[in-house]
N, C-alpha and C positions, 0 to 999 in steps of 0.2 A: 147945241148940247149933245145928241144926238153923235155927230162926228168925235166930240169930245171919249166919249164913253165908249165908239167904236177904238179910237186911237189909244184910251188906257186898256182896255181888254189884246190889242194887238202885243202891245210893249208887257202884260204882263204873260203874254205866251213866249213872245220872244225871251225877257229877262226867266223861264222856269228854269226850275235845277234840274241835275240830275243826279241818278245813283250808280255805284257803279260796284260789282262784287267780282272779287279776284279767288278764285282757289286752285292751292297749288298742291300735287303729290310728292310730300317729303316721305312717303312711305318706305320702308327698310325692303330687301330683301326681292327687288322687284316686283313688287307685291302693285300691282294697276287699282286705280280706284275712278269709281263706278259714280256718277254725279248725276242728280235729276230736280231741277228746281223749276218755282213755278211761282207767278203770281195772282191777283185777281183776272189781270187783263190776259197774260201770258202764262201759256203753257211750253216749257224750252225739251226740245228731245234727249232725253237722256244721251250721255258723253263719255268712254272711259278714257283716263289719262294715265300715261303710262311713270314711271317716277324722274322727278324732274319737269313734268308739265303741267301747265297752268291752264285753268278756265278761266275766260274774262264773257261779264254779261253787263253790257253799255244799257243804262233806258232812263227814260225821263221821268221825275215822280211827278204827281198829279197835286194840283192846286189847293186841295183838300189837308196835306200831310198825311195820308195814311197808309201810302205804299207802302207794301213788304213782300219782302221775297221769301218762300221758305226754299228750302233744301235738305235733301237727303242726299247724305255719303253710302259707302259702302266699299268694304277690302278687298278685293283680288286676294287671290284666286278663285276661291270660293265664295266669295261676298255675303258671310254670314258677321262681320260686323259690321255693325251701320249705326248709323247715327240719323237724326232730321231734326232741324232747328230752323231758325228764324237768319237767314244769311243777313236781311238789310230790314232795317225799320225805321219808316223816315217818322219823324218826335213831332213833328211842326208845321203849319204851311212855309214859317218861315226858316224851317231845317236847309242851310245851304247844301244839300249833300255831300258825297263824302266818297273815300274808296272801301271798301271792307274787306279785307284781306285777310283770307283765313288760309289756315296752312293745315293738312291729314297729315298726322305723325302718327305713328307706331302707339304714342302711349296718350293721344288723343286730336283733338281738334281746339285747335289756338286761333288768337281773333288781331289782328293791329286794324285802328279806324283813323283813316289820315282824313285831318278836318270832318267838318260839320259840327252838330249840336253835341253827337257823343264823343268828340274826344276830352281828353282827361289830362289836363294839362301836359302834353308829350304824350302823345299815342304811343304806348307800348306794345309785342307779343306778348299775349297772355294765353293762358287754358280753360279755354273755355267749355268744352265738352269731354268726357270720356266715351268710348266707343261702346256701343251694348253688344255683348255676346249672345 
């Protein structure tokens, strides 16, 4: 029983999901944008990306379902807008995770969620945040 109970705790590390957040600067004007996210386990070093390039942060979520990532944006030059939200929330222990792909535009912050528990029959680009001045 014993071996039993080691071999499902192994297969259920093996079979975990994971989560995965994309953010890209569609920002006008050459305008670089400023990223700093963070979880309970992870603290990730701030990054600026210039327009046209993307963040990507690979990680496992934990057995529980309660991973979340937050993030704050912020505009180049002067990065006095900014934004901080919730990048990834896993819903479930059984959330398969998912991609989160969020896009910095000029007139906000947009979300598309490929698979998992949150998509919405055809994951679409949406607007999801406005920027704060």
């Amino acid at each position: 029983m014993k071996n039993l109970s080691i071999f499902l705790c192994v297969v259920c590390m093996i079979s975990h999901v994971y989560g995965d957040i994309r953010i890209a600067n569609e920002l006008k004007f050459q305008k670089k944008l400023w990223i700093s996210c963070f979880s309970g386990d992870d603290q990730m070093e701030p990054v600026i990306k210039k327009p046209g390039e993307r963040h990507r942060i690979n990680f496992n979520t934990n057995i529980w379902g309660t991973t979340r990532f937050m993030c704050t944006l912020r505009q180049g030059p002067n990065y006095r807008h900014t934004q901080s939200f919730t990048a990834f929330k896993q819903v479930s222990p059984s959330d398969n995770g998912a991609l989160w792909d969020w896009r910095a535009r000029e007139n906000g912050i947009y979300l598309k969620v490929w698979a998992g528990e949150h998509e919405q029959g055809g994951a679409y680009m949406h607007k999801v945040h406005d920027w704060i001045y």
